[in-house]
C-alpha positions, 0 to 999 in steps of 0.5 A, spaced: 890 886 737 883 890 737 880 884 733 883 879 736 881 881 743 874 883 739 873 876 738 876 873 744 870 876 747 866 874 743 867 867 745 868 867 753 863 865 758 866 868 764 863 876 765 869 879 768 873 876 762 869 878 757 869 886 761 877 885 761 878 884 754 873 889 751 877 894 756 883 891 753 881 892 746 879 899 748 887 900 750 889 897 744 883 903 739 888 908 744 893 906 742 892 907 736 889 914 735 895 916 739 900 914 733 895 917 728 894 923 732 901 923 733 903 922 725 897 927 723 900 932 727 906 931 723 904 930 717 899 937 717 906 941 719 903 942 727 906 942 732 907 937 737 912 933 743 916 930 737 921 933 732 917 932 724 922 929 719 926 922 723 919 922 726 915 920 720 919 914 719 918 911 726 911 912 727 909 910 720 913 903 721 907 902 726 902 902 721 906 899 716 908 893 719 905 888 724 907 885 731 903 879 729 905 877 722 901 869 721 898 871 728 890 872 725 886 869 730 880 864 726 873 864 729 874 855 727 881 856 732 876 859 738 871 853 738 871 849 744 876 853 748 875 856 755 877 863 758 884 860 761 886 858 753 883 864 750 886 869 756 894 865 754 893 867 747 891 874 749 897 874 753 902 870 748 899 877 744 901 882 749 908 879 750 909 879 742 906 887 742 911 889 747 917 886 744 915 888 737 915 896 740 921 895 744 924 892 737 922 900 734 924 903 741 931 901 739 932 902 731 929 909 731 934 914 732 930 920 735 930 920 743 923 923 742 921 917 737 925 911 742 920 914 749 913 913 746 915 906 743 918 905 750 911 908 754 907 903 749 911 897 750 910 898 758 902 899 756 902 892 753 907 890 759 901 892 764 896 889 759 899 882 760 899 882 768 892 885 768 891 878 764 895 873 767 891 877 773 884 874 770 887 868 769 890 866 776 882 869 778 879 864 773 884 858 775 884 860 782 891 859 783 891 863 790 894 869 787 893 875 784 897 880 780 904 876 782 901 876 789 901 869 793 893 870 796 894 865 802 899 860 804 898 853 806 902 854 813 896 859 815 
């Protein structure tokens, strides 16, 4: 997700666009080091918020596999797009990220493992309205974060 969204700033025109993403992919380097920190914690027999041995398996599972298997993002695939298209592909990414962390939420078995699968999912989830935010502003749908900005009877 960090790559992706790395290149789709690349590519976007927009300067609130390009802002949104960048801080998108910051998102994504934090979520990251908080399964690192959570694993090395482990790993190195400190202690942490999470029990040790059933939580090694659940939190490798993150490194190990991938939400966006056949996903890769190519730059030719970024070529004359505008920043609606490239907002979706960021969306259709958080979408497939917050299922992919509700899939490990409900295989692991520890409650503790279950809880910062669940807490990342609802990160993405928040990921993906702060995009489909971007692309109603971009679109000038006339709403904003699922909120209708103005009707036609006023």
């Amino acid at each position: 997700a960090i790559r992706a969204y790395i290149k789709f700033a690349k590519v976007v025109k927009d300067p609130k666009a390009k802002n949104v993403l960048i801080n998108l992919a910051d998102d994504e380097v934090g979520h990251l080091t908080k399964l690192e920190r959570h694993l090395m914690n482990i790993l190195k027999d400190q202690p942490w918020l999470y029990p040790k041995a059933e939580e090694i398996d659940a939190v490798a599972a993150v490194f190990a596999s991938s939400a966006y298997q056949d996903k890769e993002i190519r730059e030719e695939d970024l070529v004359d797009v505008d920043e609606i298209k490239i907002l979706s592909l960021a969306v259709d990414r958080e979408i497939i990220a917050n299922r992919y962390y509700l899939d490990l939420a409900a295989k692991t078995e520890s409650p503790e493992a279950k809880e910062m699968f669940l807490a990342l999912a609802k990160e993405e989830e928040l990921h993906m309205k702060i995009l489909q935010a971007e692309i109603d502003s971009i679109g000038q749908s006339g709403f904003w974060f699922d909120m209708q900005e103005f009707t036609m009877e006023e």
